[in-house]
C-alpha positions in Angstrom: 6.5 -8.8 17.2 6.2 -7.3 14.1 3.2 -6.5 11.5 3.6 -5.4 7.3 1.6 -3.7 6.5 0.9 -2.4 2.8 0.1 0.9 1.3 -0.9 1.9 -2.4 -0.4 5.1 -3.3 -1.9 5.8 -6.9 0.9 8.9 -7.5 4.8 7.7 -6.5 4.7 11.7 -4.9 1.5 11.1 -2.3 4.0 8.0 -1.5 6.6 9.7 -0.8 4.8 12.3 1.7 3.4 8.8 3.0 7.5 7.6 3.8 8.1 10.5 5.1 4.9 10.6 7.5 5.4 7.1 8.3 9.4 8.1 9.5 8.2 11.3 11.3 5.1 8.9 13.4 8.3 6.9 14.2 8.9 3.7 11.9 12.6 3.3 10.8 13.7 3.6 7.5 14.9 0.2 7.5 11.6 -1.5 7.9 10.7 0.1 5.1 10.6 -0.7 1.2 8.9 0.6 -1.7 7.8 -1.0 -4.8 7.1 0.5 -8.2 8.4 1.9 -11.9 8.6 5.2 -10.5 10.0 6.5 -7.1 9.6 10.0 -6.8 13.0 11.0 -5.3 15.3 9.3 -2.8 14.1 8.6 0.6 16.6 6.5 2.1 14.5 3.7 2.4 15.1 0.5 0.5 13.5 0.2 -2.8 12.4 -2.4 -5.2 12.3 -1.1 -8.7 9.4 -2.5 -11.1 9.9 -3.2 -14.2 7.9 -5.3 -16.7 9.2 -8.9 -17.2 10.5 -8.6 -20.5 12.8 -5.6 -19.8 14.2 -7.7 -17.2 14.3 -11.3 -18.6 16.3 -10.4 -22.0 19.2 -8.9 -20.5 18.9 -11.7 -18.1 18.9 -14.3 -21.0 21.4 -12.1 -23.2 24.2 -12.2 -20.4 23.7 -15.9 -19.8 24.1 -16.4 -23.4 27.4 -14.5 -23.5 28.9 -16.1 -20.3 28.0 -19.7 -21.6 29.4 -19.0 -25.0 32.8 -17.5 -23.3 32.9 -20.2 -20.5 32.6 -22.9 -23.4 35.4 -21.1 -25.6 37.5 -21.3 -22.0 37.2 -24.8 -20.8 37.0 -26.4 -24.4 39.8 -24.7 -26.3 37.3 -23.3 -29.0 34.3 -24.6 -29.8 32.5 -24.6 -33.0 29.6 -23.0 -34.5 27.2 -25.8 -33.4 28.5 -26.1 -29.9 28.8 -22.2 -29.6 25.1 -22.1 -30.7 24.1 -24.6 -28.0 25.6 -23.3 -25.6 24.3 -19.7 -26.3 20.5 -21.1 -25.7 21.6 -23.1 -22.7 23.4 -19.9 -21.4 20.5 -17.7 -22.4 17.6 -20.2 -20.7 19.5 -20.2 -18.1 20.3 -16.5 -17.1 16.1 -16.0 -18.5 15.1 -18.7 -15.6 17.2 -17.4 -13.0 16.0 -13.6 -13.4 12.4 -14.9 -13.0 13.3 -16.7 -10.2 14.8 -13.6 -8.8 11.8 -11.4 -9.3 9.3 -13.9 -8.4 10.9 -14.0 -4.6 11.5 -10.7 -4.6 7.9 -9.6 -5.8 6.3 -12.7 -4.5 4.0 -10.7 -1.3 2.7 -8.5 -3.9 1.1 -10.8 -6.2 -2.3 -9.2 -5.6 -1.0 -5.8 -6.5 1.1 -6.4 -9.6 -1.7 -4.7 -11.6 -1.4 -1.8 -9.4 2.4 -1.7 -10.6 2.2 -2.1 -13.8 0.0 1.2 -13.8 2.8 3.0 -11.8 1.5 2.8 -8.8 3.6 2.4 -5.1 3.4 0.2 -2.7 4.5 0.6 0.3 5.2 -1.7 2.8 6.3 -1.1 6.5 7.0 -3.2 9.5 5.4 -2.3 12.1 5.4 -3.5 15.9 2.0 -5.0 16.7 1.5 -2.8 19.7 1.8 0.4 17.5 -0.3 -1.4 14.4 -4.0 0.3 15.1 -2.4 3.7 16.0 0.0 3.8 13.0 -3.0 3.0 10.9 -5.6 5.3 12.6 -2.9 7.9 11.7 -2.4 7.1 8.3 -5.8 6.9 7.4 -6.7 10.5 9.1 -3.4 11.9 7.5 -3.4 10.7 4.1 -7.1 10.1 2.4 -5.4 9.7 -0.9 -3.8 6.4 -0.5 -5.2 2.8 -0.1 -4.2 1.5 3.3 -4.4 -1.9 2.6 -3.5 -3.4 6.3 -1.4 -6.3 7.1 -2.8 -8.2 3.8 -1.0 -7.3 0.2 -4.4 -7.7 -1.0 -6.1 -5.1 1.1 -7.9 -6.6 4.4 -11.4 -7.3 3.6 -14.1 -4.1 5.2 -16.1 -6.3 7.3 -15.1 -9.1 9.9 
């Protein structure tokens, strides 16, 4: 059985030496992922880029507009400026929803550390078995002082029992 747990590192590059650590102590690349605006360089792992909602919810919206607006001209023959206008807001609402929808699954675990994003900062987040857990960690903690090991809770494990 398996374990996530959840790393912040305040600088994408103390991250990245954390990836690399966490692939040389023996977790695989593909349990893996990174979160956050910045990622220092490619580390064959998968990542999750950041990005504020706006940046992502107006293309979103802009794209739904067009392929509403298109679709309409398709199946109706033409349509006129009212119906074209319609359409564009349906189209636009429509692509807007379904990108928040998209980013609230995908960034759903990290809800506590969305403020930690927004500054630029990386979250890791590895999968590891639960026999290997308290080692891994041990390691981790010794190894790298400059990140926040926050355990198997996205909103860092509390310091006392």
């Amino acid at each position: 059985m398996t374990t996530a747990i959840y790393i912040r590192a305040g600088d994408p590059n103390d991250g990245a030496h954390v990836v690399d650590d966490l692939i040389r102590l023996g977790v695989q690349p593909e349990r893996l992922r990174l979160y956050g605006r910045r990622i220092p360089k490619p580390l064959g792992v998968r990542v999750v880029q950041w990005r504020p909602a706006a940046t992502t919810l107006v293309p979103a919206a802009l794209a739904g507009a067009a392929v509403a607006v298109l679709l309409g001209a398709l199946v109706l023959g033409g349509v006129e400026l009212v119906s074209t206008l319609s359409l564009a807001v349906l189209g636009a609402a429509s692509g807007a929803l379904w990108q928040r929808y998209q980013r609230e699954r995908t960034l759903a675990p990290l809800g506590p550390q969305r403020d930690a994003l927004r500054r630029g900062e990386l979250v890791i987040v590895a999968e590891v078995d639960d026999t290997e857990l308290a080692q891994l960690e041990a390691q981790l903690a010794e190894r790298h002082p400059e990140v926040l090991l926050l355990g198997p809770d996205p909103a860092g494990s509390p310091p006392f029992p």
